[in-house]
C-alpha positions as CSV (number, residue, x, y, z in Angstrom):
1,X,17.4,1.6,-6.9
2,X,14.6,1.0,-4.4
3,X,12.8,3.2,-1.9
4,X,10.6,2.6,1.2
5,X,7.5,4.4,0.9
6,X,4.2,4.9,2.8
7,X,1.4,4.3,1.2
8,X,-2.1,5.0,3.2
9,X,-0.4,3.8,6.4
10,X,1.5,1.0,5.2
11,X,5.1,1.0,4.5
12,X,6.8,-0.9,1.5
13,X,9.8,-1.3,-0.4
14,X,9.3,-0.6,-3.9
15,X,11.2,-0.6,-6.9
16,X,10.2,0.6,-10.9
17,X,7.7,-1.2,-12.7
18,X,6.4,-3.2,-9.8
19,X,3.1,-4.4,-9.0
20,X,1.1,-3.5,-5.3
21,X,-1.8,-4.0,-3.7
22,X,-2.3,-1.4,-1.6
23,X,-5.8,-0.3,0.2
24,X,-8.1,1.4,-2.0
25,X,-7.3,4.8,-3.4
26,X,-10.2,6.7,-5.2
27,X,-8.8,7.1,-8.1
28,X,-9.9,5.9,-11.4
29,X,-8.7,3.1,-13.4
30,X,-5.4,4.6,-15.5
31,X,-4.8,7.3,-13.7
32,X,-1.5,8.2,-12.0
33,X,-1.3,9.1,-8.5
34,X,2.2,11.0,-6.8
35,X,3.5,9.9,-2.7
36,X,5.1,11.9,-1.3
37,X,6.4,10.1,1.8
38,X,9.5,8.6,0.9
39,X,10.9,7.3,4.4
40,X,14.4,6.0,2.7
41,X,16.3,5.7,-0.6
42,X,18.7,3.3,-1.8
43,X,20.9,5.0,-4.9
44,X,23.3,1.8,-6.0
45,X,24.2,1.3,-2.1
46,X,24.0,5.4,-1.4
47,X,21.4,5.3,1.3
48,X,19.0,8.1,2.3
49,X,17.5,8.3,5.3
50,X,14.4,10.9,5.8
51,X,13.9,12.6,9.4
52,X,11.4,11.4,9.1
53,X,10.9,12.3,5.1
54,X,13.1,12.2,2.2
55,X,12.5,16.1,1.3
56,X,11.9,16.0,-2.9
57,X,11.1,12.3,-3.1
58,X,8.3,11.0,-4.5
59,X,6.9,8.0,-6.2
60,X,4.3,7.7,-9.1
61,X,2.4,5.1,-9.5
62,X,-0.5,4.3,-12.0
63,X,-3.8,2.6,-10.9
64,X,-4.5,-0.4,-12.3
65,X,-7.4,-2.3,-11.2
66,X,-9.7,-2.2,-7.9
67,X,-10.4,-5.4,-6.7
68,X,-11.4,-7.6,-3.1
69,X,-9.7,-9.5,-0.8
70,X,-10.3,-12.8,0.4
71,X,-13.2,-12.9,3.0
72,X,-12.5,-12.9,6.3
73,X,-14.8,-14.5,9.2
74,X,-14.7,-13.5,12.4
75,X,-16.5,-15.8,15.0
76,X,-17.2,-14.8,18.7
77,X,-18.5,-17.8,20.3
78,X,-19.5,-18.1,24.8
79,X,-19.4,-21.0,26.1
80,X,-22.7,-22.9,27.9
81,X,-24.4,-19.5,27.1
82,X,-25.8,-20.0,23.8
83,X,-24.0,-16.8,22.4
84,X,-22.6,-17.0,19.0
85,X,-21.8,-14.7,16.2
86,X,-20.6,-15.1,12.7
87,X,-19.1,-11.7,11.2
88,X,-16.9,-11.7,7.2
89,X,-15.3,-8.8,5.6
90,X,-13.4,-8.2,2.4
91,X,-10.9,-5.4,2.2
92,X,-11.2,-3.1,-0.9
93,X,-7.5,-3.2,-2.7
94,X,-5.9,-1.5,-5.7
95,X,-3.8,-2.8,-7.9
96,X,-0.9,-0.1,-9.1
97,X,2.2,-0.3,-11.0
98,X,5.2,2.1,-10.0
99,X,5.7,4.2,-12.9
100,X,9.2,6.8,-11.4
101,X,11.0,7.3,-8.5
102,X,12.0,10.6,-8.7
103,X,14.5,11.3,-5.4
């Protein structure tokens, strides 16, 4: 069994007792968080699809860890006018484990 969900803007498939890293959810470490937005649901080959939700789906998933991505550098750079800029960033991620599908 399998469902897509949506998770802070980002859609993934997900299956029981998987890992994610999905962007940071304030939420301590431990604690178990419910999403609601269950786009589709795969039963043994008995798809569901949602218009545009999957009404008494959800998925629970327990946070385990907040951690950073990999920096990222963004240059800008003109030509012959002396102009350049150096900007990074690190996303913020959370590491959860799907706990249920309940659908």
């Amino acid at each position: 069994m399998y469902v897509i969900v949506d998770i802070q803007g980002q859609q993934m498939k997900v299956e029981v007792d998987q890992k994610l890293f999905v962007h940071r959810i304030n939420a301590e470490n431990g604690s178990k968080v419910e999403f609601e937005k269950v786009l589709l649901v795969d039963k043994d080959g008995a798809v569901t699809v949602g218009a545009p939700t999957v009404e008494g789906a959800k998925v629970v998933v327990e946070v385990i860890s907040q951690a950073k991505g990999d920096k990222v550098l963004i240059f800008h750079k003109k030509r012959r006018k002396g102009h350049r800029k150096l900007n990074g960033h690190r996303q913020q991620f959370s590491e959860v484990v799907v706990k249920e599908i309940i659908a």
